[in-house]
C-alpha positions as CSV (number, residue, x, y, z in Angstrom):
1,X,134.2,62.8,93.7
2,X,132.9,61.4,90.2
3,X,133.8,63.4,86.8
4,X,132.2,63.1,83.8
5,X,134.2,61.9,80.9
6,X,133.9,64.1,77.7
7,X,131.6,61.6,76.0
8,X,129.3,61.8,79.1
9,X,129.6,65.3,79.1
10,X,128.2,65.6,75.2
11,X,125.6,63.3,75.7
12,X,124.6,65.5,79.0
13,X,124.5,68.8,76.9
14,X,122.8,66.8,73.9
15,X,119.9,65.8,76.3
16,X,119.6,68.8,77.7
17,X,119.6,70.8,74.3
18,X,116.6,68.6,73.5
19,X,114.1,69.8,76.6
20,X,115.1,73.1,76.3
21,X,113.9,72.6,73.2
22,X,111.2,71.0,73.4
23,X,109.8,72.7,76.0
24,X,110.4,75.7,73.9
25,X,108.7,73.7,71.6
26,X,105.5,73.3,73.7
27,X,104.9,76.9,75.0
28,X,104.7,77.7,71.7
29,X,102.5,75.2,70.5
30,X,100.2,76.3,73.7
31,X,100.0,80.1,72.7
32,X,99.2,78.8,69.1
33,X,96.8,76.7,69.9
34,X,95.0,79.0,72.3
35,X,95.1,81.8,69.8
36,X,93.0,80.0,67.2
37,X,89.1,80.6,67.0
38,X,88.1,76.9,67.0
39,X,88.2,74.7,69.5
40,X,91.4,72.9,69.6
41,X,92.0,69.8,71.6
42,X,95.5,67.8,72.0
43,X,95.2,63.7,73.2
44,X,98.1,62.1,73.6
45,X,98.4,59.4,70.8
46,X,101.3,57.2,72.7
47,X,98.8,56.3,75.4
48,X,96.2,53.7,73.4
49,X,92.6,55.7,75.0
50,X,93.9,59.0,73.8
51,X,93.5,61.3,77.0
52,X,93.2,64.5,76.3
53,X,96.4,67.0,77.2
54,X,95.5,70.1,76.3
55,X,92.4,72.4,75.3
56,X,92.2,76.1,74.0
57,X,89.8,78.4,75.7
58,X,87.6,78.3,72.5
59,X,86.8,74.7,73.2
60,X,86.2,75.9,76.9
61,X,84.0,78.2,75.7
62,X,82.1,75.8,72.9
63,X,81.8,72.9,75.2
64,X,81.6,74.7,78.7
65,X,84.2,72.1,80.2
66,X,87.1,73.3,82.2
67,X,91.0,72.5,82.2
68,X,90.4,70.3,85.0
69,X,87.0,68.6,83.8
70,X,88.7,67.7,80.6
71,X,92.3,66.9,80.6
72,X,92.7,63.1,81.2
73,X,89.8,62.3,79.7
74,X,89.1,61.0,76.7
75,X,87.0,63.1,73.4
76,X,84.0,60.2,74.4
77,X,82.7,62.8,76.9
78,X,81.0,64.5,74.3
79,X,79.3,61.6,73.0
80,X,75.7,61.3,74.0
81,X,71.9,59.2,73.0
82,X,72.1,60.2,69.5
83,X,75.6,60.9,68.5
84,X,76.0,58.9,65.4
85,X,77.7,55.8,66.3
86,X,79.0,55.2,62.7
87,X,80.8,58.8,63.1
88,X,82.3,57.6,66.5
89,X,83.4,54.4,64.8
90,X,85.2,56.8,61.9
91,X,86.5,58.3,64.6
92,X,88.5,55.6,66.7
93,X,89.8,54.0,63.5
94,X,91.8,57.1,62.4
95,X,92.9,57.6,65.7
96,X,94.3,53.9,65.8
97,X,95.8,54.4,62.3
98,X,97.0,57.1,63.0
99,X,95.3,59.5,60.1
100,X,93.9,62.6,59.7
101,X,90.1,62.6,59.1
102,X,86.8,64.8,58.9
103,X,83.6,64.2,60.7
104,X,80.7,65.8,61.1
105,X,78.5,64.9,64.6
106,X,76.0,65.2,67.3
107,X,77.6,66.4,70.6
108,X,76.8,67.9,73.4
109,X,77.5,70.0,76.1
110,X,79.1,69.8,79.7
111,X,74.6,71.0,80.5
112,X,73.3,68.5,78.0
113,X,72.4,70.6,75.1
114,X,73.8,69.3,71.9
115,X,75.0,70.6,68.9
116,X,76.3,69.2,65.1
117,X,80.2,69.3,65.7
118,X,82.4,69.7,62.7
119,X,85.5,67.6,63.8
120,X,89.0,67.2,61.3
121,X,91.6,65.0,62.7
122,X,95.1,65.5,62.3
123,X,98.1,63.5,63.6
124,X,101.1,64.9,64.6
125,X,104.6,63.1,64.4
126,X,108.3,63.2,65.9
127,X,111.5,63.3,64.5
128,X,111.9,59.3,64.2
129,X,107.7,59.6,62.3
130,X,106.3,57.9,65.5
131,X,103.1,59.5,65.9
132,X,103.0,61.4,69.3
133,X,99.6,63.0,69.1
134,X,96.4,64.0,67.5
135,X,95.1,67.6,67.1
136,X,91.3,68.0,67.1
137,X,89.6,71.1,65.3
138,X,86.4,71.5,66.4
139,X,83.2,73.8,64.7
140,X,79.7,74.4,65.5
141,X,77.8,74.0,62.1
142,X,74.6,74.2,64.0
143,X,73.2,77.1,62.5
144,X,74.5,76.3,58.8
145,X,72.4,73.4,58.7
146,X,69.7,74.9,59.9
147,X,70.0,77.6,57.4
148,X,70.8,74.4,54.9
149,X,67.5,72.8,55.8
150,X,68.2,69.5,57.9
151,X,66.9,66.1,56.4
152,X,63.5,65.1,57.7
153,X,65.1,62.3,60.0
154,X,67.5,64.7,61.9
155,X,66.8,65.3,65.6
156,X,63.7,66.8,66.8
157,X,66.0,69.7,68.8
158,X,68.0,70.4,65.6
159,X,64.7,71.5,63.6
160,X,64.2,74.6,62.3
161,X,62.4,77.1,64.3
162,X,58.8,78.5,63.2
163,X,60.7,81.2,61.2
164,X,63.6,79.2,60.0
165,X,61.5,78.7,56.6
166,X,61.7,82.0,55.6
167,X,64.4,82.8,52.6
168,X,65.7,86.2,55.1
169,X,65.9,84.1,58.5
170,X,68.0,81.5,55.9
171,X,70.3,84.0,54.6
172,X,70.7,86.2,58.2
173,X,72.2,82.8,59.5
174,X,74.5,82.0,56.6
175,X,75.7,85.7,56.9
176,X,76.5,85.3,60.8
177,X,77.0,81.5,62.0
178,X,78.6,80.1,58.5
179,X,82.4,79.1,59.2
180,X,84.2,77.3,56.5
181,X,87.2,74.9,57.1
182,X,90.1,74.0,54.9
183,X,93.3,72.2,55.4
184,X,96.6,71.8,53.8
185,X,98.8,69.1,53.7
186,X,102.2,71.6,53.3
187,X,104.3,68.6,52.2
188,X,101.9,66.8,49.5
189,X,100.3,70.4,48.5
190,X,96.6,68.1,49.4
191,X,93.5,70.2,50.5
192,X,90.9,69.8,52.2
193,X,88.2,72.4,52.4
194,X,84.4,71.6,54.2
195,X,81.0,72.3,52.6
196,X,80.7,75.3,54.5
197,X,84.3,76.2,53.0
198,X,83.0,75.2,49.2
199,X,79.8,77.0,49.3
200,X,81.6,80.2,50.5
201,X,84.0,80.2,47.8
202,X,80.9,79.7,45.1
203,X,81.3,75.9,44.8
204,X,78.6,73.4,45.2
205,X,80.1,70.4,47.4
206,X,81.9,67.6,45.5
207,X,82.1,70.0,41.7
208,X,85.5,71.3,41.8
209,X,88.9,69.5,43.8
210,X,90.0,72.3,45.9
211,X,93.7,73.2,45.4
212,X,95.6,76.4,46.7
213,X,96.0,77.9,43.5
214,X,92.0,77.8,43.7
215,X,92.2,79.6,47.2
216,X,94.6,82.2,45.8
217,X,92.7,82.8,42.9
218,X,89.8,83.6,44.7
219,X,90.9,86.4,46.7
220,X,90.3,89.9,45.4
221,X,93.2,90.9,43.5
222,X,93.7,94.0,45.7
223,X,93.9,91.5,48.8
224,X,95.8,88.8,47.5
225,X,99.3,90.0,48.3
226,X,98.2,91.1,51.8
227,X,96.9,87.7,52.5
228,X,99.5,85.5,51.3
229,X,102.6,87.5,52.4
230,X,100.3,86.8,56.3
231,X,100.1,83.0,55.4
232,X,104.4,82.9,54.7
233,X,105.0,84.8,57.9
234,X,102.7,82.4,59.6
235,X,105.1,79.6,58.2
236,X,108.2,81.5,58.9
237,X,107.9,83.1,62.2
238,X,105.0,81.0,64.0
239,X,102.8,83.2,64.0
240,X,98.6,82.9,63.9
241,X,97.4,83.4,60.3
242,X,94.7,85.5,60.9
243,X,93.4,88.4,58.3
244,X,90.3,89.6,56.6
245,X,90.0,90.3,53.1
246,X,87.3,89.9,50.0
247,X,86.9,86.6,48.1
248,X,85.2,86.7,44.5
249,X,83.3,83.9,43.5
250,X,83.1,82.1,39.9
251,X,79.7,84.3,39.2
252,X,81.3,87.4,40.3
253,X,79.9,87.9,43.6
254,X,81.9,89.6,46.3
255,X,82.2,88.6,49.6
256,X,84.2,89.5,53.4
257,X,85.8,86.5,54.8
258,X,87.8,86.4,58.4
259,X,90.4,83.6,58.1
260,X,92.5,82.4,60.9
261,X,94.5,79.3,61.0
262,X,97.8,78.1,62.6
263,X,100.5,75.8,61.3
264,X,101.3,72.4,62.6
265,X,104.8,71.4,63.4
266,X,106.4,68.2,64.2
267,X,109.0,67.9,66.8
268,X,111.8,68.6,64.5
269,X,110.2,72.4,64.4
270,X,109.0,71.5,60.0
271,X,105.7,73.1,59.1
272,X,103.1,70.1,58.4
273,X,99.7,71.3,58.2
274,X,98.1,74.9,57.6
């Protein structure tokens, strides 16, 4: 009969601690991801083609792909004729340096219809800071656009509709389909926040550098504490950031806002992204 020497033993328990832990690790990450409102994809970044690992049901539902349709492929199945190839080639750079980045792009659907895809990037890292993989966020801007007016060389199915002129078809879809974005680099204090995201908050794209003092400043002062005592117990106790409040904008406009969010973690269980 072999024994384990003491040494073997604490290396033993060591290695065990570790998948208990990370296993622990990855049903949370699973309920987090599936919580979210967006469709969420995980590839694996230590295999060079980026399959994908896991989906939420929000991308299901976006994209009309199943578990089993989609896991082991690779984010190309949405491509299609007139995906923007430039965007594509945006695309596979970050994921071969490794790097967060924001795209916005023609996909389309498991039945062929297509839609303008609002896609961020961001990487996730391990202990040791070898990347492991790459979270996608995914939004359907579709009807923003539209309400935006698309440029006279978009696609022909992406044109407004007869009635999609008039200023109270405009402002019905900017009231129902208009989803902002906005990410935070928790340990460089860096945003990002989308056009959708600026325009919410009062700002014309590219006039003002989005900061989080600027996001806490622009929630109603009767909301403000409710809101940001949500987003530290999101960073404390893992859970979703979701909550609805009032935003005022620079003009003193008022406006209802649903946010929902989650927090990124590396392997080592510190908060990296909100």
């Amino acid at each position: 009969m072999a024994f384990l020497t003491g040494s073997a033993l604490l290396l033993l328990g060591i290695a065990v601690w570790r998948l208990v832990r990370q296993r622990r690790e990855s049903r949370f990450q699973s309920k987090v991801i599936a919580a979210t409102g967006c469709g969420v994809v995980m590839t694996d970044a230590r295999a060079s083609h980026h399959p994908v690992i896991r989906v939420n049901p929000a991308f299901r539902l976006l994209t009309g792909y199943t578990d089993t349709e989609i896991v082991g492929k690779t984010m190309a199945i949405l491509a299609g004729p007139e995906t923007d190839r430039a965007s594509l080639e945006k695309i596979e750079l970050a994921l071969q340096q490794g790097r967060a980045c924001r795209v916005c792009l023609l996909h389309y659907r498991k039945d062929g219809s297509p839609f303008l895809n609002e896609v961020t990037l961001s990487p996730v890292k391990g202990r040791t800071g070898r990347l492991t993989a790459m979270v996608w966020v995914m939004i359907d801007v579709t009807r923003c656009r539209e309400a935006e007016s698309l440029p006279v060389n978009a696609p022909d199915h992406l044109r407004h509709h007869e009635t999609a002129g008039t200023e109270a078809h405009q402002e019905s879809v900017r009231a129902s389909a208009c989803f902002g974005r906005w990410e935070r680099d928790i340990r460089t204090g860096v945003e990002i926040w989308s056009d959708e995201q600026c325009r919410m908050f009062g700002y014309e794209p590219g006039t003002i550098l989005p900061t989080y003092d600027t996001f806490k400043a622009a929630i109603h002062p009767e909301d403000r504490g409710r809101v940001l005592d949500a987003g530290e117990r999101s960073l404390a106790l893992d859970e979703p950031f979701d909550v609805e409040c009032r935003i005022v904008q620079p003009g003193g406009n008022v406006r209802s806002v649903h946010f929902r969010g989650l927090v990124i973690r590396n392997l080592a269980g510190e908060p990296i992204r909100f």
